[in-house]
C-alpha positions in Angstrom: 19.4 4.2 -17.5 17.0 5.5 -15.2 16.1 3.6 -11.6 12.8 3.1 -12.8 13.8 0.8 -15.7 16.2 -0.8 -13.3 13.4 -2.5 -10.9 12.5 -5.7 -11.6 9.3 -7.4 -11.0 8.9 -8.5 -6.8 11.9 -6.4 -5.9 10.8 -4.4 -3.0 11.4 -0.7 -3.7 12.1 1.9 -0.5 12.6 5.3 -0.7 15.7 6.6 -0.2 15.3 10.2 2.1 18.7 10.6 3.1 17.8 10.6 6.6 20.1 10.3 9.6 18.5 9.4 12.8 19.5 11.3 15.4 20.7 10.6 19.0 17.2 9.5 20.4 16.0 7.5 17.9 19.8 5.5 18.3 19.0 5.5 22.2 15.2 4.1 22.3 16.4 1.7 20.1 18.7 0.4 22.6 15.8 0.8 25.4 13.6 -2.2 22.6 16.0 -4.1 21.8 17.8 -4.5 25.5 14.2 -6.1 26.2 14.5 -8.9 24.3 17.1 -12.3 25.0 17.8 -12.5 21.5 18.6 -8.7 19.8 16.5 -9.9 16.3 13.4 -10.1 18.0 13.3 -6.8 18.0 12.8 -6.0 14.7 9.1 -5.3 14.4 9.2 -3.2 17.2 12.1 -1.3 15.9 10.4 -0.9 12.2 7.7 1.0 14.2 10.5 3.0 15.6 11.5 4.1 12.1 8.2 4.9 11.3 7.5 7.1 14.3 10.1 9.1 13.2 10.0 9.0 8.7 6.1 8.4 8.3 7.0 5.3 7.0 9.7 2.6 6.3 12.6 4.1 4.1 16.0 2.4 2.4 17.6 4.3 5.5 15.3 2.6 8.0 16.1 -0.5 6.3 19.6 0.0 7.1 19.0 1.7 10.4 17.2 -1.6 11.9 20.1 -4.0 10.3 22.7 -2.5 11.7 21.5 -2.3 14.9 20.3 -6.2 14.8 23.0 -7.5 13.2 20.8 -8.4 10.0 21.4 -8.6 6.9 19.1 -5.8 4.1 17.4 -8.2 3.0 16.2 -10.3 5.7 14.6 -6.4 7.2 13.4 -6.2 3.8 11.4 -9.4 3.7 9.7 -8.6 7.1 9.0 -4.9 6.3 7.1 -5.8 3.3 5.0 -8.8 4.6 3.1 -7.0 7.3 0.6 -4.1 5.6 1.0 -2.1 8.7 4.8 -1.1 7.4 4.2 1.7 4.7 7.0 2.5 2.0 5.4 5.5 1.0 4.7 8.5 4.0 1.8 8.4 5.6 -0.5 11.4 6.4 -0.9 12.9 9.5 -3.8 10.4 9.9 -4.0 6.9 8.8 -7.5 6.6 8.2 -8.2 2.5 7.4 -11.9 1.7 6.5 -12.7 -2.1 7.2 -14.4 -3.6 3.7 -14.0 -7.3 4.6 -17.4 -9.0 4.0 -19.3 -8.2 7.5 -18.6 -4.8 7.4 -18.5 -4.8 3.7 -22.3 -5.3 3.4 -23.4 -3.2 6.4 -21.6 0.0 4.7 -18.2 -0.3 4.9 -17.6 -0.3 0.8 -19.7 2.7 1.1 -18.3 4.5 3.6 -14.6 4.1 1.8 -15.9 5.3 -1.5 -17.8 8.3 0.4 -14.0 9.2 1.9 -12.1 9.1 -1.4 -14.5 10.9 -2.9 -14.3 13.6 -0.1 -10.3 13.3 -0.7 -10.4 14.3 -4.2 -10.6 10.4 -5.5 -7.3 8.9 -3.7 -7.3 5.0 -3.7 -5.5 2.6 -1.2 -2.4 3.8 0.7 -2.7 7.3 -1.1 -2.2 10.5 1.0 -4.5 13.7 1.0 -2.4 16.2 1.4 1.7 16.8 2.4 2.4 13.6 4.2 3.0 14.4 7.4 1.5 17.9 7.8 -1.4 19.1 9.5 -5.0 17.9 8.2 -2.9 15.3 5.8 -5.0 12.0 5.6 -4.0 8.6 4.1 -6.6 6.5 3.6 -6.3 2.5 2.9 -8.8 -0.7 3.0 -8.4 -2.4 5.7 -8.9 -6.4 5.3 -10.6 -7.0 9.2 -10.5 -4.9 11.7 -11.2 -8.0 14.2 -14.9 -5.6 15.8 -17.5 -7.5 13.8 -19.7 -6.9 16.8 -19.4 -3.1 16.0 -19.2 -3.3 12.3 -19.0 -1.7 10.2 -16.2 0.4 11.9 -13.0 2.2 10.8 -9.9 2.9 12.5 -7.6 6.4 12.9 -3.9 5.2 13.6 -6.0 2.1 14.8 -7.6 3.6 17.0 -11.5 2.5 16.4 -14.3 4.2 15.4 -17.5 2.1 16.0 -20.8 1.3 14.1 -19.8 3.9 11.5 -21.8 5.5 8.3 -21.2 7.3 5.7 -22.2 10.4 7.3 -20.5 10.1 10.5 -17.2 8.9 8.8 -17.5 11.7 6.9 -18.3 14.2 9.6 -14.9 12.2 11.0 -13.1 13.1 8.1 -14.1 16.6 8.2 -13.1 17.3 12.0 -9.4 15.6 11.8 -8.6 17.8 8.3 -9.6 20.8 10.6 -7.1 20.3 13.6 -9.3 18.3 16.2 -9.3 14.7 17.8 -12.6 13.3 18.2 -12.1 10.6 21.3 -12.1 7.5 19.4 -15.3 4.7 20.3 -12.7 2.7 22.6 -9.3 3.2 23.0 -7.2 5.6 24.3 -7.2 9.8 23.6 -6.1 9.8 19.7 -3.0 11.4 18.4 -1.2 11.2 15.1 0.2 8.6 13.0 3.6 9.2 14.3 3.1 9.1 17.7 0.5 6.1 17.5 3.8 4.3 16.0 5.8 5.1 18.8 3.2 3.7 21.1 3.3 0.4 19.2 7.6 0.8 19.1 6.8 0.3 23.4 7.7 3.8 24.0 4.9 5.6 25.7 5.4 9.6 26.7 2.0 8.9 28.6 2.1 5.0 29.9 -1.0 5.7 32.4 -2.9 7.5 30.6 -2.7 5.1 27.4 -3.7 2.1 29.7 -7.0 3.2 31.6 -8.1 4.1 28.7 -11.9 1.8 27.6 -11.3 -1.1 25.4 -14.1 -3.7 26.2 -17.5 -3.0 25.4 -21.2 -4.4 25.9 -21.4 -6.5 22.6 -17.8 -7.4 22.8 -19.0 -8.7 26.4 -22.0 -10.1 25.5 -21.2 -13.7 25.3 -19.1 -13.9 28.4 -22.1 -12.6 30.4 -24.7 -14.8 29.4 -22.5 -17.3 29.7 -21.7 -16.4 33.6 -25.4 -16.1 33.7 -26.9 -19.6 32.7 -23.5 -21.6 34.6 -22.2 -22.4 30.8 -18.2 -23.6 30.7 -15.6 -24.5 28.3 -15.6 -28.1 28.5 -12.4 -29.1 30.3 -9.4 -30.3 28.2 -8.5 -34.2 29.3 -5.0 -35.1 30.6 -4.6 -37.4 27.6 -5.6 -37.4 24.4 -5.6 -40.2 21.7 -4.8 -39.8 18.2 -6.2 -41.9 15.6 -2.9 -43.7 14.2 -1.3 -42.2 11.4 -1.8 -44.2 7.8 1.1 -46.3 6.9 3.2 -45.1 4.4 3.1 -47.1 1.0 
């Protein structure tokens, strides 16, 4: 019986790529988890590790961060597949995620994703252009909020943002990261590739200084705080004690 007829229904699937992570990957994993009291509360950190090094989150992986945590498969399993920013399937040299929650949505942001996967031969969510992993690979994917309504609609590459976006100039984007470069993303710092950008989020920078004086605030992001300062408005100030109405008796 083949493995496909052996999944069931809600079983998460991983690949299995035979990988063995080398000496590194074994020694930043001791550099996360050593910053943490308790050794499990490294775990998303260290599934980021993985993916800096696989493209994505793999049966090996799976074992990888259990191992080192003491954890059992399935309690990595249940964390890997609840947060959409762990991928079971490589990822292209560039994750390219296009918000299309409602703000951004109706400002352009459905047409801006259907402009890309058009441009990448009709791929759909979490689908790669391209050899995962090689040069000019992208892998595009919704995004459900991207948190920058003030810039909407916007799109991020290995979430790093691109601001008040348009079909066009996402696909102008597009166009100059299948070629080799790096446009400068809107805010943020300098972009690089998915792999790297995971490694970064794992807390192991190769650039530490660079990464951190990079822009991230901007003038509409601002907007509120300064008028605010301007006209003398505060947040009104939290009283010592607060009363609860009581609580309706059980019948």
């Amino acid at each position: 019986m083949s493995s496909e007829s052996n999944r069931r229904i809600g079983v998460p699937v991983f690949l299995d790529t035979g990988v063995v992570f080398d000496e590194l990957t074994h020694a930043r994993a001791a550099e996360i988890i050593a910053r943490y009291p308790m050794s499990r509360s490294a775990l998303l950190p260290l599934l980021h590790l993985v993916q800096s090094v696989e493209g994505c989150v793999s049966q090996q992986g799976i074992e990888f961060c259990a191992a080192r945590l003491g954890l059992t498969e399935a309690e990595v399993s249940a964390v890997a597949t609840f947060y959409t920013m762990y991928k079971r399937t490589p990822c292209g040299e560039h994750l390219v995620s296009v918000c299309t929650n409602a703000l951004c949505a109706a400002l352009g942001g459905d047409a801006i994703y259907a402009t890309l996967s058009r441009r990448l031969g009709g791929i759909g969510h979490e689908q790669t252009a391209g050899e995962p992993g090689t040069p000019g690979s992208i892998t595009l994917e919704h995004a459900e909020c991207l948190a920058a309504c003030d810039h909407a609609p916007v799109l991020t590459v290995n979430y790093e943002y691109y601001d008040n976006q348009t079909p066009d100039s996402a696909l102008d984007l597009l166009t100059a990261l299948q070629r080799g470069d790096k446009p400068h993303p809107t805010r943020g710092a300098p972009l690089t590739d998915f792999r790297a950008n995971e490694l970064e989020i794992a807390g192991i920078f190769t650039d530490l200084e660079q990464t951190v004086e990079a822009p991230t605030a901007s003038e509409p992001t601002l907007r509120g705080s300064v008028l605010a300062e301007r006209t003398g408005q505060r947040a009104p100030v939290m009283p010592d004690v607060v009363e609860f109405p009581p609580l309706p008796v059980k019948k």
